[in-house]
N, C-alpha and C positions, 0 to 999 in steps of 0.2 A: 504494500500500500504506500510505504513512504517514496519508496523509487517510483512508481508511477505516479506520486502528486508532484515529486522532483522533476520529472519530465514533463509533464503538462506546463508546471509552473513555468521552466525551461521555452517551451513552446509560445504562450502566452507572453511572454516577453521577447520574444525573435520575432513578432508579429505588432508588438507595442500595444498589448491589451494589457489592462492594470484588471487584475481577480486577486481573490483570496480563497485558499485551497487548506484544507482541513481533513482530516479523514481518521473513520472512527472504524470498527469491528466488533461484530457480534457472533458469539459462536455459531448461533445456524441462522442465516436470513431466508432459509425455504422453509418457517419456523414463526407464526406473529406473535408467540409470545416470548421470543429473543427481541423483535425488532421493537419490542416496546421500551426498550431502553433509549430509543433514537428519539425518543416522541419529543421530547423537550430538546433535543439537539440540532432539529432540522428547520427551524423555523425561518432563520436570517438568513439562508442559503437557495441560492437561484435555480439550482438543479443539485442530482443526484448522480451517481456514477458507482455502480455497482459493478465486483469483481468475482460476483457469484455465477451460475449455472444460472440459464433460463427464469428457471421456477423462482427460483432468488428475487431476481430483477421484478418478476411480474409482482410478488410478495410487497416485494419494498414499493412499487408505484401502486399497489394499489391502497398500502396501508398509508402512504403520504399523497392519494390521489391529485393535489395543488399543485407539486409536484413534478418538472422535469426529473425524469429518472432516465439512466443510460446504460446501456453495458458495455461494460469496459474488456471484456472478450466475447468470443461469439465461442457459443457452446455446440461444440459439435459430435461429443461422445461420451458415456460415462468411463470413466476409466479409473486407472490403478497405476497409481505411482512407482516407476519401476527405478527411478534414480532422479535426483537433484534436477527438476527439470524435465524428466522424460516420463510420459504417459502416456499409457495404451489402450485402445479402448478394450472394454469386455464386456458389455452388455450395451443393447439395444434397447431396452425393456421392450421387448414385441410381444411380452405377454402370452407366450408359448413356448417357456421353457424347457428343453431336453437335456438340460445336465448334467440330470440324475440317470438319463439313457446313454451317454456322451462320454460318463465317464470324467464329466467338470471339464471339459474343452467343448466352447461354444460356435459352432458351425456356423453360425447366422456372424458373429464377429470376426473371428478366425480365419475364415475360408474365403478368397477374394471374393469368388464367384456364389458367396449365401449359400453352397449349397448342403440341402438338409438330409439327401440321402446316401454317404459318400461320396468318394474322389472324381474328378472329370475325369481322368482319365491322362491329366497330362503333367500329374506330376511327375517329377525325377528325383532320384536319391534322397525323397522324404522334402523334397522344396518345391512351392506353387512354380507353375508354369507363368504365373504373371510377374513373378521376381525369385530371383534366386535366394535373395535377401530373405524370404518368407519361409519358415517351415508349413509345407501342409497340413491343414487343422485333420485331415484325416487321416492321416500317417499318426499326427498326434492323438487321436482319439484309438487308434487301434492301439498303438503301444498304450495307454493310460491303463484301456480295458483289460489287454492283457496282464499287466502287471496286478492289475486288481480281479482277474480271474473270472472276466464278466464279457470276454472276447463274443461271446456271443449276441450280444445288444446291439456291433455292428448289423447286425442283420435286421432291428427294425424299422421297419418301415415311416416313414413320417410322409401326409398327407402333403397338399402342396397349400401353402398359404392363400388366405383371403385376403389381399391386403386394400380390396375396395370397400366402401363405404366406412372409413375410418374416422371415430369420433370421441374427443378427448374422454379420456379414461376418469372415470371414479372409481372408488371402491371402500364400501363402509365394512369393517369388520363387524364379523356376526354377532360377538356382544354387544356392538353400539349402536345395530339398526332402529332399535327400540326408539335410542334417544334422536339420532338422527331422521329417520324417515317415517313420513307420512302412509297413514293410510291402512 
């Protein structure tokens, strides 16, 4: 946060705009009752600029709806921190998880080509045919299974997705429909 208020500031002044830049963090801002610590912070400030994922951003413009809100990266995958800097995505959420069938290596992430029923056919020496650089997620899914004694899950089968008519996800868990829904 401090580096990129340094750089804007930076920016803001190679251009001869006079701002003043502040910045604050809350442990989860896809969270409204973290972001309620900001309520008395955000008042004298002209806009927002958030350094969270999506859901973040939307959180924070809609709890300070008055309001400019920004994001300060473009969220393009959930992932997992694999070193200082470097992240990988591992989940889509598509909401159709297999891997508990996979053996914990995810097809739909892993595998250039999404594919959910084994290998195209064009890997080599356990590497995607679209970069050398990739291991094939189904090379990695057959070793995983084998090693864990369940080689035979490659064999099932998975439907082919619906991915028309797609509309934003809810999901009340079963103890709190009561409290949440009608009817």
């Amino acid at each position: 946060m401090e580096t990129l208020n340094a750089k804007i500031t930076l920016a803001f002044k190679a251009e001869k705009v006079a701002c003043f830049i502040e910045g604050f963090t809350v442990e989860r801002q896809c969270d409204m009752d973290f972001l309620a610590e900001l309520d008395e912070m955000v008042g004298h400030y002209d806009a927002l600029l958030s350094m969270a994922c999506g859901a973040g951003v939307q959180f924070l413009a809609e709890r300070f709806p008055e309001k400019r809100t920004y994001p300060a990266v473009d969220t393009t995958f959930v992932g997992v921190n694999k070193d200082i800097g470097w992240y990988e995505e591992r989940c889509q959420c598509c909401g159709e998880c297999v891997l508990g069938i996979t053996g914990g290596v995810c097809p739909v992430t892993m595998c250039a080509k999404v594919l959910f029923n084994g290998p195209c056919g064009g890997s080599q020496d356990g590497h995607c045919e679209v970069s050398k650089d990739i291991p094939c997620a189904w090379v990695e899914i057959y070793k995983r299974l084998t090693k864990q004694g369940r080689v035979e899950n490659i064999l099932t089968f998975h439907s082919a997705r619906n991915w028309r008519n797609q509309i934003q996800a809810s999901m009340v868990l079963e103890d709190y429909k009561k409290r949440y829904l009608k009817g």
